[in-house]
C-alpha positions in Angstrom: 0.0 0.0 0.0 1.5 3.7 -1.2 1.3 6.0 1.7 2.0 9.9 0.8 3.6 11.8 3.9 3.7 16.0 4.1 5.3 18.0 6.6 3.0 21.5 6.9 4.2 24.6 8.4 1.2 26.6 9.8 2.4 30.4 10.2 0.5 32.2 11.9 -1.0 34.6 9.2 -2.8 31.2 7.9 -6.6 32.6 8.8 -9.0 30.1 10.4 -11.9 29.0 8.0 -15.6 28.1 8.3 -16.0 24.6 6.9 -19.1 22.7 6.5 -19.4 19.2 5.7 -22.4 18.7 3.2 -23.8 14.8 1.5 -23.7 15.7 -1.9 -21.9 16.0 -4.6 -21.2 18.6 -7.1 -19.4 18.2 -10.7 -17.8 21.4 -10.1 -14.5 23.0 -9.0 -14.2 26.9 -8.8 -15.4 29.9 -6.3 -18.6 29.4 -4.8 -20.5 32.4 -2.6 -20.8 30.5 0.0 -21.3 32.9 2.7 -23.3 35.1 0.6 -26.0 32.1 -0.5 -25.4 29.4 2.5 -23.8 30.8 5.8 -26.9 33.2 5.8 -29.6 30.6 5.9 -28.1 29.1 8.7 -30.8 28.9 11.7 -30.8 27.4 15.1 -33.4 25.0 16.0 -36.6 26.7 17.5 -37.6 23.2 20.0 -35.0 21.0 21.5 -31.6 21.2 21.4 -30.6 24.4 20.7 -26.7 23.5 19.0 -28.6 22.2 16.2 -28.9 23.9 13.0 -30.9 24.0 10.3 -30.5 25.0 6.3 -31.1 24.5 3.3 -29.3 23.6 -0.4 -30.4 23.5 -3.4 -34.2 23.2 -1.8 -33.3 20.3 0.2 -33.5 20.8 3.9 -30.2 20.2 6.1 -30.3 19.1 9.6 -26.1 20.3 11.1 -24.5 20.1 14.0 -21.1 21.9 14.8 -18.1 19.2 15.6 -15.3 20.3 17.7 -11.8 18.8 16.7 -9.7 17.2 18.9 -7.8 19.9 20.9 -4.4 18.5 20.3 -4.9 18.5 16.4 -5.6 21.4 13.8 -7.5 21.3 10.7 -6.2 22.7 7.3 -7.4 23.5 3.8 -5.3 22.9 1.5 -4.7 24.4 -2.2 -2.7 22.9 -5.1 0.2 25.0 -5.6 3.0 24.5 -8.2 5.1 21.5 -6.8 2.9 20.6 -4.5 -0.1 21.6 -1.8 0.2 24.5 0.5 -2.0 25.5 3.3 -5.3 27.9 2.4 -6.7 27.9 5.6 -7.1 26.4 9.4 -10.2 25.6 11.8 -10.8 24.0 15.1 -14.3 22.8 14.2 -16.2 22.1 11.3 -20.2 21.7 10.6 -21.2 18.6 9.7 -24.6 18.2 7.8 -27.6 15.2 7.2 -30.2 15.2 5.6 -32.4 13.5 7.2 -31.3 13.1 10.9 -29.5 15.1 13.3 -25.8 14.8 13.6 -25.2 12.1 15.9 -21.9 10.5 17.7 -22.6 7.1 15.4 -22.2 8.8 12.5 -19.0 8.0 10.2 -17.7 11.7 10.2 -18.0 11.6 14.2 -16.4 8.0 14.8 -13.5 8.8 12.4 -12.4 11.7 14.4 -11.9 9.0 17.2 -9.3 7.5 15.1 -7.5 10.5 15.6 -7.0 10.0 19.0 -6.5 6.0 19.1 -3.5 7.1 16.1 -2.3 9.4 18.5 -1.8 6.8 21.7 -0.5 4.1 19.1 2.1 6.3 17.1 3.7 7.1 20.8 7.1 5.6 21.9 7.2 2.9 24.2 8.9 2.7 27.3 11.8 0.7 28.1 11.0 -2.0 29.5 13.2 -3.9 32.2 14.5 -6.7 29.3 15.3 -4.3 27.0 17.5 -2.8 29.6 
């Protein structure tokens, strides 16, 4: 299995970015107005829990939920440069978006973000133990 391995440098001028995680896709790749046509419609929801959020795109309805990522990681966008990728943009969090059901912890955006963490324990030295002494 090929494995691809980049070391990113996040200077502080990178700005944090508002990212949204939507089920669809779309055949195209170019500027979008997204806060002008999406980010607006956002709404909270009226009854229950009040971190839920509701929209709308392309007339279907969108049931969101904002995700936290784990505190010792960061999130980047990254851009095709010439030679190779380069960082756009970075964010903490990121909203994640069903159609038909609220965001839950069972959902395969919300369990693969505890891989993040098992990766984390597992990539970490071990100790010495007394026969390797």
């Amino acid at each position: 299995m090929a494995t691809t391995q980049m070391e990113l440098e996040l200077h502080p001028d990178v700005p944090d970015v508002s990212l949204h995680s939507i089920p669809c896709s779309i055949d195209y790749r170019g500027p979008a107005k997204v806060d002008d046509c999406f980010s607006t419609a956002l709404r909270a929801s009226k009854e229950g829990d009040p971190a839920v959020l509701h929209s709308s795109f392309r007339g279907r309805p969108l049931i969101g939920q904002k995700t936290e990522i784990p505190a010792e990681f960061v999130g980047v966008v990254l851009e095709q440069r010439h030679g190779g990728a380069g960082v756009k943009g970075q964010f903490s969090s990121f909203t994640r978006w069903n159609l038909d059901a609220v965001p839950s912890d069972s959902d395969a955006m919300a369990r693969s973000l505890d891989w993040l963490q098992v990766a984390s324990i597992l990539s970490q030295p071990l100790p010495p133990t007394a026969e390797s002494e």
